[in-house]
C-alpha positions in Angstrom: 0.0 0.0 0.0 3.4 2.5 0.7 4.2 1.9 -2.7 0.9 2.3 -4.4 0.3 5.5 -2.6 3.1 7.2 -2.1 2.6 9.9 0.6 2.3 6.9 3.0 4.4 6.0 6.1 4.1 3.1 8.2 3.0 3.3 12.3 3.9 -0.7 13.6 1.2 -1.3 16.0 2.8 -4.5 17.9 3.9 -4.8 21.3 6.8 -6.7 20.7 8.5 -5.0 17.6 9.1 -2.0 20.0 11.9 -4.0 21.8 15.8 -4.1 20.2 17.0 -7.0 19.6 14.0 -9.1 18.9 13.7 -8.9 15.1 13.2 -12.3 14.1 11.0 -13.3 16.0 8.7 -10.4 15.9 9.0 -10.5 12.2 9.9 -6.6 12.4 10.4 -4.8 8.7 13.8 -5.6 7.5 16.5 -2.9 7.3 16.0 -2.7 3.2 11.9 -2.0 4.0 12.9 0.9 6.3 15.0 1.8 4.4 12.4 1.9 0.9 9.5 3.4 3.2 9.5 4.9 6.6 8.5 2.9 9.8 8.1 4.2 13.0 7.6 2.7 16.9 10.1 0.0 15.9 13.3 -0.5 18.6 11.8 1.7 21.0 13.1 0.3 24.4 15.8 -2.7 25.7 13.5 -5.8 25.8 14.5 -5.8 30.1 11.9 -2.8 30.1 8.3 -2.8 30.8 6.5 -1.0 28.0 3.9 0.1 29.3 0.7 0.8 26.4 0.5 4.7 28.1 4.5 4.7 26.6 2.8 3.4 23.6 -0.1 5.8 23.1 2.7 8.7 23.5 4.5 7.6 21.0 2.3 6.9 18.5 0.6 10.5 18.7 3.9 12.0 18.4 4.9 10.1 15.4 1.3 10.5 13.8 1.7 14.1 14.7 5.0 14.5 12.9 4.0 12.5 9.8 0.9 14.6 9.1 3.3 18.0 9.4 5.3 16.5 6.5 2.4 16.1 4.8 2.2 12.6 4.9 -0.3 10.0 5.8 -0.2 7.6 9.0 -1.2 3.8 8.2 -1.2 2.2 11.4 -0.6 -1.6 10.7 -0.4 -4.7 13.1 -2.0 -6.6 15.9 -2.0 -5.5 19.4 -5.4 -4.6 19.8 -5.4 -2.8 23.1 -2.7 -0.5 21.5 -4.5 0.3 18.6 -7.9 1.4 20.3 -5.8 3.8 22.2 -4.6 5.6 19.8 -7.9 5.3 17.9 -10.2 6.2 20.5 -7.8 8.3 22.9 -8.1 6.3 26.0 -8.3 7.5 28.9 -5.3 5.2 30.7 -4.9 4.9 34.5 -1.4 5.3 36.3 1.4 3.5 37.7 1.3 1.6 41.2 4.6 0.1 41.3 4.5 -1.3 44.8 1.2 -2.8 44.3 2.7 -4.1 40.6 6.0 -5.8 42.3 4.1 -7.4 44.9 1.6 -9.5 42.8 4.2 -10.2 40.6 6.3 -11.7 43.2 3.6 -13.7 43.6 3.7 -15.3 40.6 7.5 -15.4 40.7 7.7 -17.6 43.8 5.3 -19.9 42.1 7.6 -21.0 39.9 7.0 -22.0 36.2 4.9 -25.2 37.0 3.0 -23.5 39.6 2.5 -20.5 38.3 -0.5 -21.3 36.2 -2.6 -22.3 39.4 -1.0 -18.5 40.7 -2.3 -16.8 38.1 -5.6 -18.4 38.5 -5.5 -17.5 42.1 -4.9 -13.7 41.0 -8.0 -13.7 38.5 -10.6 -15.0 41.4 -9.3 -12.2 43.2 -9.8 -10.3 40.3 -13.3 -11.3 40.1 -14.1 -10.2 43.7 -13.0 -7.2 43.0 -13.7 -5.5 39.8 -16.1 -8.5 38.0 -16.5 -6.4 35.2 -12.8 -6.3 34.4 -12.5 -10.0 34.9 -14.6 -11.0 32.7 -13.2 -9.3 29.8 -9.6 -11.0 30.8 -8.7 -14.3 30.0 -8.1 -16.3 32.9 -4.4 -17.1 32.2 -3.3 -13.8 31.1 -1.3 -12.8 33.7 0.1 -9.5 32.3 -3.4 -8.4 32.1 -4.9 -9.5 35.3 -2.0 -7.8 37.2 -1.9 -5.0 35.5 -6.2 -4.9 36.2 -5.2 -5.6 39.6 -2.6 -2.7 40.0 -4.9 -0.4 39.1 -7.9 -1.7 41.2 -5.5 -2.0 44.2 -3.7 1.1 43.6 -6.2 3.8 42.9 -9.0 2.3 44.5 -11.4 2.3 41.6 -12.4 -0.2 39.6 -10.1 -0.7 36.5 -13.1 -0.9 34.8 -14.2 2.3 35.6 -11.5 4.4 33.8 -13.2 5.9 30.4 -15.5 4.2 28.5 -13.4 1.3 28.5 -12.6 -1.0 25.5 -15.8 -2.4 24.9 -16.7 1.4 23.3 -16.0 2.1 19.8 -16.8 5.8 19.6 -18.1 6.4 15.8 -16.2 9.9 15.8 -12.8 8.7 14.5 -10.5 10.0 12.1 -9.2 6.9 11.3 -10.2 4.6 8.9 -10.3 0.9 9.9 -9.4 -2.1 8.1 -9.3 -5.7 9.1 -7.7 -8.3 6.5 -9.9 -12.0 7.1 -8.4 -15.4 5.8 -10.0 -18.7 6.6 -8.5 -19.9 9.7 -7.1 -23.1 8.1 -5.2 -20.6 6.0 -4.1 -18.8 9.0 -3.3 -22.4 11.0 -0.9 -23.0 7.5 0.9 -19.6 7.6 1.7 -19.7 11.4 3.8 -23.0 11.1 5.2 -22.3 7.7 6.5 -18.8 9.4 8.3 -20.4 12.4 9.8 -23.1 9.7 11.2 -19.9 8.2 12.4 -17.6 11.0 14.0 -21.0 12.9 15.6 -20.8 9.5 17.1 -17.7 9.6 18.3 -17.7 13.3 15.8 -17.5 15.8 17.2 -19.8 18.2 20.7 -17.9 18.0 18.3 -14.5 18.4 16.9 -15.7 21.4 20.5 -16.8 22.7 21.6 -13.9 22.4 19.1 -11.7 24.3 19.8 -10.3 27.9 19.6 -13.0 30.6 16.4 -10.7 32.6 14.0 -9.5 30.2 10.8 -7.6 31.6 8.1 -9.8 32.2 6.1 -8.6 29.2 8.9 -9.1 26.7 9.9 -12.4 28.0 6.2 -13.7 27.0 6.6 -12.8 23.8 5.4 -15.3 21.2 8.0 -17.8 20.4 10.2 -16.4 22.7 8.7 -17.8 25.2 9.0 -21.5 24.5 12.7 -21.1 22.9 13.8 -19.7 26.5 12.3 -22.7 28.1 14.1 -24.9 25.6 17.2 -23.5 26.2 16.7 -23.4 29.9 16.5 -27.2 29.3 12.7 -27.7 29.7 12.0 -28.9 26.2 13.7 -30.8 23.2 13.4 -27.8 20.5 10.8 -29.3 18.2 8.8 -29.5 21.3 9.3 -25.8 21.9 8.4 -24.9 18.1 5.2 -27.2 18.5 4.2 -25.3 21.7 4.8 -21.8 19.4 3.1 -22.8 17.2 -0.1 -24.3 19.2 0.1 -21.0 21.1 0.5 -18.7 18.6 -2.9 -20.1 16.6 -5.2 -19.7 20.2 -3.4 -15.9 19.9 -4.8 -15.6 16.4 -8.0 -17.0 17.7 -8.1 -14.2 20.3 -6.9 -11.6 18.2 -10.0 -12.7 15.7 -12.5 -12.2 18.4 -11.2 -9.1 19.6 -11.3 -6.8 16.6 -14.8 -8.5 15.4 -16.2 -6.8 18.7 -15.2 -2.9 16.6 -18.3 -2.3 14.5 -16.3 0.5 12.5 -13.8 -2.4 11.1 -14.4 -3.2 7.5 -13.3 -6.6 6.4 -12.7 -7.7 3.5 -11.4 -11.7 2.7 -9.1 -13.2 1.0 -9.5 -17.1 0.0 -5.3 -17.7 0.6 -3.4 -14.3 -0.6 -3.5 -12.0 1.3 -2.0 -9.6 -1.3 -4.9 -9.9 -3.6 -6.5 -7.9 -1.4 -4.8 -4.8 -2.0 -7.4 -3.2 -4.7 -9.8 -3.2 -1.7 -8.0 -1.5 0.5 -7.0 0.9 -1.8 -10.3 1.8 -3.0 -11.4 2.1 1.0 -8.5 4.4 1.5 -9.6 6.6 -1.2 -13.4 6.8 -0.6 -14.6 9.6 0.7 
């Protein structure tokens, strides 16, 4: 679409491609793509940070801000869906509680790795005493999200559901134009193997090897990441870690499906295996009044 268009540049909306270091994996532009069309909120922090999605929504505002001042137009592409609705809708985010933050997490840290499902489930009925409406929009075994839910509830002593309208609102006053590309999730099942066959080809393992010994709790869940650390650390042979990738990468996709077919201002449009063939739709949405 850069191409076709021109006055074009590219906002990466994926919490992982803002960390260094994890290119692979993340399947972040490659340098000759930056280099042919500009992207922006790649590389934006060490992957031992927490990056938070207030840091996010900052970011992406300012580089929005700075691409419509050269006269240039913002397409926002990628899959985090909580980060995309706050820079969409503006969300009103809730602060920091760091205290409250390190002590649930140490929580889950002295469970260890084969306890610390059962921990996290223990966190999410306490979630569900205490701000019900929160909960049950979490997943149960979503730990980043129940603490951070927690942290806030804790902390400020209101109901994280309570800040703003929340994400279950999809305010119909937007400037932005939404877009979701659909394949057939057999398609999709395909294309998620075939891709780890082809980034273990090109040095994931070594990637992963090669990252800082303490990465931030949010990085070190990364997709794939994940399950290569735990082979590495000796918990799995490293089909068995590719396997579990895989297997948990197709629930995200899952998850990610169900999440944007809540935004009634998404337009999809389908593709029967190509993705690419569905350029001329997009183009002709961009250009619509």
């Amino acid at each position: 679409m850069a191409r076709r268009l021109g006055d074009v540049e590219l906002v990466s909306v994926d919490s992982m491609q803002v960390y260094r270091g994890m290119d692979v994996g993340t399947a972040k532009p490659t340098a000759a793509e930056r280099a042919e069309v500009p992207h922006h909120l790649l590389d934006l922090a060490d992957p031992t940070e927490d990056f938070s999605v207030a840091r996010f929504q900052a970011e992406a505002e300012a580089a929005i801000a700075a691409i419509e001042a050269r006269g240039n137009r913002a397409l926002l592409v990628g899959g985090t869906g909580l980060y995309l609705q706050a820079v969409v809708d503006g969300l009103r985010l809730p602060g920091r509680w760091p205290e409250v933050r390190a002590e649930l997490e140490a929580t889950l840290d002295a469970a260890g790795a084969e306890q610390e499902p059962a921990a996290v489930g223990a966190l999410h009925r306490r979630l569900v005493a205490a701000d019900p409406a929160a909960a049950a929009r979490i997943e149960p075994g979503n730990a980043r999200r129940i603490v951070r839910a927690l942290e806030v509830t804790l902390g400020s002593g209101q109901p994280f559901s309570s800040f703003g309208p929340g994400i279950d609102a999809y305010p119909t006053a937007t400037r932005f134009r939404l877009a979701g590309v659909w394949l057939p999730r057999a398609v999709v099942n395909e294309r998620i193997a075939a891709r780890y066959q082809e980034q273990m080809a090109v040095g994931f393992l070594d990637e992963v090897r090669a990252l800082p010994p303490a990465l931030s709790r949010t990085a070190a869940q990364a997709l794939g990441y994940r399950e290569l650390l735990g082979h590495l650390a000796g918990g799995s042979t490293l089909a068995a870690a590719v396997d579990q990738a895989v297997a948990r990468t197709r629930q995200f996709a899952r998850r990610q499906r169900s999440w944007f077919r809540r935004d009634p201002r998404i337009t999809w449009v389908a593709a029967a295996a190509n993705p690419g063939a569905l350029l001329p739709a997009l183009l002709g949405d961009w250009s619509r009044p």
